[in-house]
Each structure stands twice: as C-alpha cells, then as structure tokens.
ROKE-163392 format. One line per 5 residues: number of its first residue (from 1); their letters; for each residue x, y, z of N, C-alpha, C. Coordinates in nm, 4 decimals, padded with zeros to 6 digits. Atoms other than C-alpha are relative to their C-alpha. Example, Ala and Ser with C-alpha at 12.3 -4.5 7.8 and 13.67 -1.06 7.14 Angstrom:
1> as> 00.0890/-00.1190/00.0000/01.2300/-00.4500/00.7800/00.0900/00.1200/00.0000; -00.0820/-00.1190/-00.0060/01.3670/-00.1060/00.7140/-00.0770/00.1090/00.0730
This chain:
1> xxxxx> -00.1119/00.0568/00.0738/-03.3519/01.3303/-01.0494/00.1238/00.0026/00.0893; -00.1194/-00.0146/-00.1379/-03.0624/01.1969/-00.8249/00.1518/00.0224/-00.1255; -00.1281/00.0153/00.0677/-02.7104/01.2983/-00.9309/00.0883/-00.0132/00.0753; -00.0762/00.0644/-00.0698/-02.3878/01.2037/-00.8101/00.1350/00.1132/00.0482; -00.0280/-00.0766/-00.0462/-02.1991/01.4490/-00.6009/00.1076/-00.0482/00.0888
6> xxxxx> -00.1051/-00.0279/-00.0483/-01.8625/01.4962/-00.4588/00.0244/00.0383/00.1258; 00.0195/-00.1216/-00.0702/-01.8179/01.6363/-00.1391/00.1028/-00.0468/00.0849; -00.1552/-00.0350/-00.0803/-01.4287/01.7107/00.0873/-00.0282/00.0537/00.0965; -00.0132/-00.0720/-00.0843/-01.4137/01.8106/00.3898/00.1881/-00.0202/00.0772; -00.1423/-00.0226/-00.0016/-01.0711/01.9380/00.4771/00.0531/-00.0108/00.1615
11> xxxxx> -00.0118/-00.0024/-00.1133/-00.8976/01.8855/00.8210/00.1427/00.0319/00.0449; -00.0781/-00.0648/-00.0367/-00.6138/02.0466/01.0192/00.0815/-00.0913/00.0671; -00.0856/00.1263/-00.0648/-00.5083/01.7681/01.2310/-00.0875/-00.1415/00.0079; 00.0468/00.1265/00.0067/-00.5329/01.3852/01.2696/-00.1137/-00.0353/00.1074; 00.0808/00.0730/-00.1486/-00.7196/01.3619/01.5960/-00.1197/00.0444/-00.0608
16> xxxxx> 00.1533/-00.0322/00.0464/-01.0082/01.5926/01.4674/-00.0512/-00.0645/-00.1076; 00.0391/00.0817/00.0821/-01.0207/01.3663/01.1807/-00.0635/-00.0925/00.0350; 00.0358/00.1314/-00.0521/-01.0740/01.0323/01.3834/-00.1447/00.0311/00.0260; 00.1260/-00.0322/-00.1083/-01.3209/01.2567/01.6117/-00.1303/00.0322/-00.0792; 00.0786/-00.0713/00.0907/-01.4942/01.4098/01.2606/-00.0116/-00.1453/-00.0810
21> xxxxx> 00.0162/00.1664/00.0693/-01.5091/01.0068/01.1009/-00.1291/-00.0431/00.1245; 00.1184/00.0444/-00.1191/-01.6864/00.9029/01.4263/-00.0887/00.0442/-00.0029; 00.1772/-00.0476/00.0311/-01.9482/01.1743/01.4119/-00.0379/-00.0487/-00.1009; 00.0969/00.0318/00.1284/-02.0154/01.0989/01.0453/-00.0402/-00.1737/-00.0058; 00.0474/00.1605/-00.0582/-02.0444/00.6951/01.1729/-00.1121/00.0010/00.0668
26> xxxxx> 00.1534/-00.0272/-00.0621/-02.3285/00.8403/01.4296/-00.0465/00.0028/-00.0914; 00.1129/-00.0228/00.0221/-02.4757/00.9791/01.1974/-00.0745/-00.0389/-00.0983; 00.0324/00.0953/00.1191/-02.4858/00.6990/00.9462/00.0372/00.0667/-00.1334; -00.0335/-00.0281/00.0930/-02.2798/00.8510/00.6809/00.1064/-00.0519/-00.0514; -00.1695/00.1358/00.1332/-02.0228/00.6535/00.4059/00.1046/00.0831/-00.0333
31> xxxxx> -00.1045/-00.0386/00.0533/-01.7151/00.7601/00.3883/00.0797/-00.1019/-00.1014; -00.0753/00.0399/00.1289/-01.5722/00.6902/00.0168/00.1675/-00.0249/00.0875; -00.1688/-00.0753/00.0077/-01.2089/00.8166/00.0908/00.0755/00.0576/00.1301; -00.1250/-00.0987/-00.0853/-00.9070/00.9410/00.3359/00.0441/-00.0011/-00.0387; -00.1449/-00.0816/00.0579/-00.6451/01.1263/00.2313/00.0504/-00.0016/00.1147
36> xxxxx> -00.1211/-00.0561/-00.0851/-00.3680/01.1548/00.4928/00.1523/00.0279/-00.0538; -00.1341/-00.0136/00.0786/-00.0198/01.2660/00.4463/00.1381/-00.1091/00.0694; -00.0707/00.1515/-00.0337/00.0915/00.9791/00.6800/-00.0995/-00.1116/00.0784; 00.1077/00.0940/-00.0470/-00.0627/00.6613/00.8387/-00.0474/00.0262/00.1284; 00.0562/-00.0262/-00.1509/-00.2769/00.7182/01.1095/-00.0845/-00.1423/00.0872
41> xxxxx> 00.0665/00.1228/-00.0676/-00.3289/00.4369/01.3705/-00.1071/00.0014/00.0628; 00.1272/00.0026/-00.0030/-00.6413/00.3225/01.4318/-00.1642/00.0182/-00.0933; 00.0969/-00.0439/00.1262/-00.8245/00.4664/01.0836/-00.0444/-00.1118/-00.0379; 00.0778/00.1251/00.0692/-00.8571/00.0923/00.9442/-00.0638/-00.0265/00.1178; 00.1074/00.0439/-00.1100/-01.0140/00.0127/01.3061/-00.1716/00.0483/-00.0556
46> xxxxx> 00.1026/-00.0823/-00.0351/-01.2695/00.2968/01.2891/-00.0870/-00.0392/-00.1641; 00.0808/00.0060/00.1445/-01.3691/00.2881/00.8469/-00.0213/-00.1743/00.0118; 00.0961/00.1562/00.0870/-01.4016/-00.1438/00.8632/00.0892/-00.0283/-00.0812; -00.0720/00.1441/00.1047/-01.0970/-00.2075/00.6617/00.0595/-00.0896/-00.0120; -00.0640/00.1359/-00.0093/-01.0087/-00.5456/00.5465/00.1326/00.0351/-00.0371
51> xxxxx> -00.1483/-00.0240/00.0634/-00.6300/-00.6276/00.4576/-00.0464/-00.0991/-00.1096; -00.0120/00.0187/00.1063/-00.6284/-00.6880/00.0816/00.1140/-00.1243/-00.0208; -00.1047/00.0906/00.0539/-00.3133/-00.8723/00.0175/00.1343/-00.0097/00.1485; -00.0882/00.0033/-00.0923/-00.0619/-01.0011/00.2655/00.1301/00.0014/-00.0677; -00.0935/-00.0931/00.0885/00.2525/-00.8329/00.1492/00.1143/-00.1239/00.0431
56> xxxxx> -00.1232/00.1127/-00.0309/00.5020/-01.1391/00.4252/-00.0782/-00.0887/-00.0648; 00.0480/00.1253/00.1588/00.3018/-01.4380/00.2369/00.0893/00.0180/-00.1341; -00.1044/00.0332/00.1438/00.4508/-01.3117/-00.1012/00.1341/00.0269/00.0063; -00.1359/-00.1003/-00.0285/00.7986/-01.1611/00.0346/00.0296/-00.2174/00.0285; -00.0324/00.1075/-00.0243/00.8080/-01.5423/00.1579/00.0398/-00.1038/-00.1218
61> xxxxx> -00.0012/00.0296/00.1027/00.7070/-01.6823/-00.1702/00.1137/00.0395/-00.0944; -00.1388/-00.0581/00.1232/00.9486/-01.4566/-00.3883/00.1240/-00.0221/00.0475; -00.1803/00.0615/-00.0924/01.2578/-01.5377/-00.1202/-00.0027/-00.1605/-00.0594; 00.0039/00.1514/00.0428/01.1494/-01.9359/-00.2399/00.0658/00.0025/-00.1708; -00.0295/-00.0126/00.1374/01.1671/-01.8505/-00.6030/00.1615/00.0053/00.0400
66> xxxxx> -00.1218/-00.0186/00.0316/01.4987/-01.6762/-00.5639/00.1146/-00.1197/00.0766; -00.0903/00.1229/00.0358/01.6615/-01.9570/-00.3749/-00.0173/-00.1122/-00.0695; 00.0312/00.0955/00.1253/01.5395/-02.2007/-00.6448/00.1179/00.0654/-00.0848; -00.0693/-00.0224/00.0987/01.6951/-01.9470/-00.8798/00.1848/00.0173/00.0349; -00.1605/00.0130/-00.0354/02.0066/-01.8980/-00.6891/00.0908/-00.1605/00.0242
71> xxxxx> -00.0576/00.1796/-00.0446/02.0366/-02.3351/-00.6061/00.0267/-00.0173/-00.1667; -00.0001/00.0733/00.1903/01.9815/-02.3342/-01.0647/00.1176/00.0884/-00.0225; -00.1495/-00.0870/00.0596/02.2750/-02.0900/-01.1235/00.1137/-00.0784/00.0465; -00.0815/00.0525/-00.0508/02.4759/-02.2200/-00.8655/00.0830/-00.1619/-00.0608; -00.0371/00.1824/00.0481/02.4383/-02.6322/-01.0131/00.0754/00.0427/-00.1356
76> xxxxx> -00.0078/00.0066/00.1515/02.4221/-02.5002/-01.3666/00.2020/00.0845/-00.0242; -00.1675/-00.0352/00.0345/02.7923/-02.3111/-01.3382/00.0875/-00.0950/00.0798; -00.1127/00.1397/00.0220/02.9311/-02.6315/-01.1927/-00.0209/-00.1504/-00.0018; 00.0214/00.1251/00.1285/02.8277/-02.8418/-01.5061/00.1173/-00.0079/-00.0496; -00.1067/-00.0138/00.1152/03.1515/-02.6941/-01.6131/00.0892/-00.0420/00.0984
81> xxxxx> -00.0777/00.0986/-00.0581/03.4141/-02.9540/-01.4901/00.1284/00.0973/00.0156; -00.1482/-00.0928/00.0459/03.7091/-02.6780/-01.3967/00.0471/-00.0243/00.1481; -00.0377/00.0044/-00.1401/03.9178/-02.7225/-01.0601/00.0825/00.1425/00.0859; -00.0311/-00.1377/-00.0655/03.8877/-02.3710/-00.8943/-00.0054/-00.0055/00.1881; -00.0243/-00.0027/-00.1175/04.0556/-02.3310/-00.5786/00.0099/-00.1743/00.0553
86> xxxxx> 00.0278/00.1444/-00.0757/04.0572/-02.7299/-00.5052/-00.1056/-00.0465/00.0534; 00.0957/00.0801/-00.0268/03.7122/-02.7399/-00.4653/-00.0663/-00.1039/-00.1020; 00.0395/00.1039/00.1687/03.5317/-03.0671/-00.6001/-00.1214/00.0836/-00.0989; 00.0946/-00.0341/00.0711/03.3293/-03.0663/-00.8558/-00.1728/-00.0350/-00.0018; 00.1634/00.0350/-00.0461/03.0089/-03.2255/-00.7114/-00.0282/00.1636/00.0783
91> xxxxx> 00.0911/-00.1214/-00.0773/02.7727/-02.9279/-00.6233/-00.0306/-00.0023/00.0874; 00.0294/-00.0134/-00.1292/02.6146/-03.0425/-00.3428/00.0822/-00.0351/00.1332; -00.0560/00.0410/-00.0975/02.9331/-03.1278/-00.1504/00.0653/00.1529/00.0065; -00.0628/-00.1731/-00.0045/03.0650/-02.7450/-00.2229/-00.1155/00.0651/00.0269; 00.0568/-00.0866/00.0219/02.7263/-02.5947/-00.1452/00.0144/00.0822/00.1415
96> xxxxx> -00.0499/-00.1283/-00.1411/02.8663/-02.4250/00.2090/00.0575/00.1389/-00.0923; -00.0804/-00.0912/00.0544/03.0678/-02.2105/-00.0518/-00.1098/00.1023/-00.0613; 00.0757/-00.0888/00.0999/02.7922/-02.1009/-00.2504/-00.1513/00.0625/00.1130; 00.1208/-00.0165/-00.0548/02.5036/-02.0067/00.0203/-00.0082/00.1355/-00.0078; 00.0241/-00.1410/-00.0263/02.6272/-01.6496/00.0400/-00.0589/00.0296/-00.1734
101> xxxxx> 00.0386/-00.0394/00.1388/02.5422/-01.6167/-00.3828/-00.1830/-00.0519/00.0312; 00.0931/00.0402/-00.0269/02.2342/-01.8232/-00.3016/-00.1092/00.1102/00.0977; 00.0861/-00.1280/-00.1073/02.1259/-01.5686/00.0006/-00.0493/00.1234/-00.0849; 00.0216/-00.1407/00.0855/02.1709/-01.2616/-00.2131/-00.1126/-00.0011/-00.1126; 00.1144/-00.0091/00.1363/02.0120/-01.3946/-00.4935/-00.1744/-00.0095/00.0776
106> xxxxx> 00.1182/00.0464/-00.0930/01.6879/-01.5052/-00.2597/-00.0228/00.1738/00.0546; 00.0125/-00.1119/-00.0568/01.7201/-01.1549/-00.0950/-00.0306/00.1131/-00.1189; 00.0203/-00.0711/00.0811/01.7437/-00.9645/-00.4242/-00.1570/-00.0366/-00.0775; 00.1721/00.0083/00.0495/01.4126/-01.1338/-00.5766/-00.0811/00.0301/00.0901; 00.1817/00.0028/-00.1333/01.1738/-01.0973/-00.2758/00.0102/00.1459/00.0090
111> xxxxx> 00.0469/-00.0936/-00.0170/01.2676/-00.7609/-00.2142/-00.0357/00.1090/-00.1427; 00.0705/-00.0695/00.1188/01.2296/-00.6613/-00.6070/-00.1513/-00.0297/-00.0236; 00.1386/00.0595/00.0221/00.9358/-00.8472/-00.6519/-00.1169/00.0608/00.0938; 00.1070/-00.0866/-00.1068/00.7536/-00.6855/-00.3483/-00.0211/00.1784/-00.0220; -00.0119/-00.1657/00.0097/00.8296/-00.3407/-00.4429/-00.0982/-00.0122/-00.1575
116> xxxxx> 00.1204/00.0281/00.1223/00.6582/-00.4780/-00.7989/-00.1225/-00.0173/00.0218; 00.1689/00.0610/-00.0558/00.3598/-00.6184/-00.6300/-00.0592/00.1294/00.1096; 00.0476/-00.0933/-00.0891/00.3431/-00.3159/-00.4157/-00.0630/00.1311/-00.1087; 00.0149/-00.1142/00.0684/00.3379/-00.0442/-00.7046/-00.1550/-00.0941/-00.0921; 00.1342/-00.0110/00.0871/00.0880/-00.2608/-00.9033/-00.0943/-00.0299/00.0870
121> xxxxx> 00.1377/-00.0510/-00.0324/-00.1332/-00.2902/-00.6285/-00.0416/00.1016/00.0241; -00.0008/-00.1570/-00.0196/-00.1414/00.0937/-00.5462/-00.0531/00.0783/-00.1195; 00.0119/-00.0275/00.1878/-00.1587/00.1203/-00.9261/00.1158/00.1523/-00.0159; -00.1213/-00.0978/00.0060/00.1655/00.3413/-00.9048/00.1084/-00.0261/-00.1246; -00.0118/00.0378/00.1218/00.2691/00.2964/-01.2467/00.0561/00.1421/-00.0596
126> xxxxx> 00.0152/-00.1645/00.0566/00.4117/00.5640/-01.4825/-00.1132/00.0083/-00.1133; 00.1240/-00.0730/00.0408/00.1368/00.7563/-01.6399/-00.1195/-00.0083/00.0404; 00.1668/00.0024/-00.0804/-00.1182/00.7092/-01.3895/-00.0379/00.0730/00.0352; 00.0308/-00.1446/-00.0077/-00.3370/00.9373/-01.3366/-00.0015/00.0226/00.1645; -00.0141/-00.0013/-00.1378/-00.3364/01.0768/-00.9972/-00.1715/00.0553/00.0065
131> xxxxx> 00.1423/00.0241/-00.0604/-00.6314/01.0411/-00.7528/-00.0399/00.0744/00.1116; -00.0317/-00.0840/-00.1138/-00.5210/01.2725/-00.4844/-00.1002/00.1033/-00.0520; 00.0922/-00.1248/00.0529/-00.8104/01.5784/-00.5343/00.0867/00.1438/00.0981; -00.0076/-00.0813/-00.0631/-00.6074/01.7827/-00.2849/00.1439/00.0147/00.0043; -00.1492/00.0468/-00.0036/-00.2438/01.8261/-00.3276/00.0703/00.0408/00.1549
136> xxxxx> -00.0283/00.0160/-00.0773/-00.2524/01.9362/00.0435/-00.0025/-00.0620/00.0934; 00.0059/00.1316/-00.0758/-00.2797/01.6379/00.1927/00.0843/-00.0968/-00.0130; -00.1406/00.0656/-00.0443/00.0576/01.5305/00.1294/00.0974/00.0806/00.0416; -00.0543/-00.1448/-00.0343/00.1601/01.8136/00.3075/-00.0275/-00.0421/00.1915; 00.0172/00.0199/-00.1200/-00.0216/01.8424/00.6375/-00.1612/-00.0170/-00.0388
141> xxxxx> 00.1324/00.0095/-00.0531/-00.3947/01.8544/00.5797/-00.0384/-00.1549/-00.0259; 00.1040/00.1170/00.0122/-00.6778/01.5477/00.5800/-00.0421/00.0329/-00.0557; 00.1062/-00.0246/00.1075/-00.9419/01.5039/00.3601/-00.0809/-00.1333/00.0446; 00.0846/00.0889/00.0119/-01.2406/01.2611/00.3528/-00.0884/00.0316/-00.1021; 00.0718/00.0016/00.0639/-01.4322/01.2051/00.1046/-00.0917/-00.0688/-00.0321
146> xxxxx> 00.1246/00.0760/-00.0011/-01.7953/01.1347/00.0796/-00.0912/-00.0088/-00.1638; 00.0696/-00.0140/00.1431/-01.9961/01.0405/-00.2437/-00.1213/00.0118/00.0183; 00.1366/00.0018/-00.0125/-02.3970/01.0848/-00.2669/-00.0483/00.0264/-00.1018; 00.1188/00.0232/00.0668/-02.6991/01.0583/-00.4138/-00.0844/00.1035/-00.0069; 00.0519/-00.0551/-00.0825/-02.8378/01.2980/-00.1899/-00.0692/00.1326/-00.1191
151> xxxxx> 00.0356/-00.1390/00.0477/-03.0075/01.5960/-00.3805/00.0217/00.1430/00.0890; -00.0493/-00.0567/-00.0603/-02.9885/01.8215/-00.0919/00.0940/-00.0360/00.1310; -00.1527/00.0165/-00.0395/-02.6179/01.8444/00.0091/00.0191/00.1258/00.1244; 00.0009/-00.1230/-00.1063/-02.6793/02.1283/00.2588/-00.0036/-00.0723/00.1193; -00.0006/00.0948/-00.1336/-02.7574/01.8758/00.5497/00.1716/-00.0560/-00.0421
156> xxxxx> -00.1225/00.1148/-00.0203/-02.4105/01.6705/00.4917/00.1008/00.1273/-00.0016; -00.1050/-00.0651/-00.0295/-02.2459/01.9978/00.4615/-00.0036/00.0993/00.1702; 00.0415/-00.0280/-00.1602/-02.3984/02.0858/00.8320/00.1007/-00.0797/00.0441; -00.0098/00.1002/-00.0347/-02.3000/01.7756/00.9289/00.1712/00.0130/-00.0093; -00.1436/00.0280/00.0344/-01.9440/01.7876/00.7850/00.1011/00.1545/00.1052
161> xxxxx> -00.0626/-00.1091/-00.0981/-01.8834/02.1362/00.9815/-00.0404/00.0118/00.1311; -00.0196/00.0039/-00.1495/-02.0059/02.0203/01.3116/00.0929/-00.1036/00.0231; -00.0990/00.0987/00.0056/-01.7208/01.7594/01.2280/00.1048/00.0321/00.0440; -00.1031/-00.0955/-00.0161/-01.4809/01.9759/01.2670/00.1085/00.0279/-00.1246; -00.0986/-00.0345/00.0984/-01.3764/02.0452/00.9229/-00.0077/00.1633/-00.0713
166> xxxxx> 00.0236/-00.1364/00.0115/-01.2216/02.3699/00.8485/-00.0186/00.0638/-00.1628; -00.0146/-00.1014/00.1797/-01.2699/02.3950/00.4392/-00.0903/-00.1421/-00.0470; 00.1606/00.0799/00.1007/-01.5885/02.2049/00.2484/00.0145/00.0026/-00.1379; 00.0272/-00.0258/00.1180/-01.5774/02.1833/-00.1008/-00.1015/-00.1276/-00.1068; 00.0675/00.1263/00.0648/-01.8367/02.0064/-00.3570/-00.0093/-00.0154/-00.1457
171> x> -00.0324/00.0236/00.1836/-01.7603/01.8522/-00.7241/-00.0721/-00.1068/-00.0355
C-alpha cells in the first residue's frame, strides 16, 4: 500500500543547495519545492522552470489602460466650456498642458495593477494560508522539498544526507 510522504531536507547555505539539487538530479529524484529566503541565480536553470506570466507584457498593457483613462478625464473635464488661464477650449490643441496628469495617471495604473496581478498570482491574499513548512527559511536556511510514493523512505533519506543537508525531517 503506497502512501504519500513528505520529506525536507534543510540546508545551511545556497551553494550546498545547488550542489545537493544536482546530486538529487543524478540520482533521478523530483524535487516538489524550494524554499529560499532570497533568489538564488541559476535555481530556475538547474529545477526546468518555465516563466509563468510575463509581469513587462502586463505593466505595458496597464500603462495603455491608464493613458486611455488619463486622455477620458482629461477630454471629459474640458466638455466644460470655462476659460482657465487663456487656454482654448479644444482639448487636443491644449493637450501639451495635460500630459503630465496623463503620465501620472498611466504610471499610477500599471504600477497598481502589477502589484494586483503580482499578489494574486503568488496567491498573497489576506487569509491565506501559508505554505512555508519552515519558518526558517525566511531567515537564513533552505529547504527542498520532495514528495513520494516510495514506501521505503530510508534510501531518499541516505540520499538527502550525502546531499549535504544538515536537518531531515518527514510528514
């Protein structure tokens, strides 16, 4: 009867991580999970990962919106026929005046909107549950985490301490 098993191996620094990912790549083993407490270059090389969502694509997109919404404010407050400062009243012959409202507004949607699109892809939400199993790994340690099938977990925990990890645990 296979059941489904947990298993951390804890790490001290980033390099022995890379070097403890690579062995478990020899030796044909799946890593689920990294934990780090900052980004380490080269990790998406070594695990195979794709990029999900291109974050300048929509920062581009949401800067479009907001000068749309900043060119519709701009027309729509001079519908109202009033002679401020001696400029005319055609919009698009005053729109040198208005680019800096236009900028801001363009600058204020893309970078709200990305910080929105960033938390719901992360799923950083309030009341989410947290996914972190190790709360020291936003500290200084690593973590990887492997899932299995495996019935005996004694080989992968060999395996995980000729990795070079200094703390094992299995849930």
């Amino acid at each position: 009867m296979y059941q489904n098993n947990i298993i951390y191996g804890l790490y001290d620094d980033d390099n022995m991580l890379l070097q403890g990912i690579n062995y478990l790549k020899k030796k044909k083993i799946s890593i689920y999970e990294v934990y780090t407490p900052f980004p380490i270059h080269g990790l998406n090389e070594i695990l195979s990962l794709k990029k999900n969502i291109n974050l300048s694509k929509l920062a581009f997109i949401y800067g479009l919106i907001g000068t749309i919404i900043g060119c519709l404010i701009t027309w729509y407050t001079m519908n109202y026929q009033q002679n401020i400062g001696g400029k005319p009243n055609l919009w698009f012959l005053n729109l040198p005046s208005y680019i800096p409202i236009i900028f801001e507004i363009t600058i204020f949607c893309s970078a709200n909107f990305i910080c929105i699109t960033y938390f719901i892809c992360c799923k950083l939400f309030p009341c989410a549950k947290n996914t972190n199993p190790d709360p020291r790994t936003t500290d200084d340690k690593f973590m990887i985490e492997i899932r299995t099938n495996k019935t005996n977990i004694e080989e992968l925990i060999t395996v995980l301490k000729n990795s070079g990890a200094i703390e094992i645990s299995v849930k």
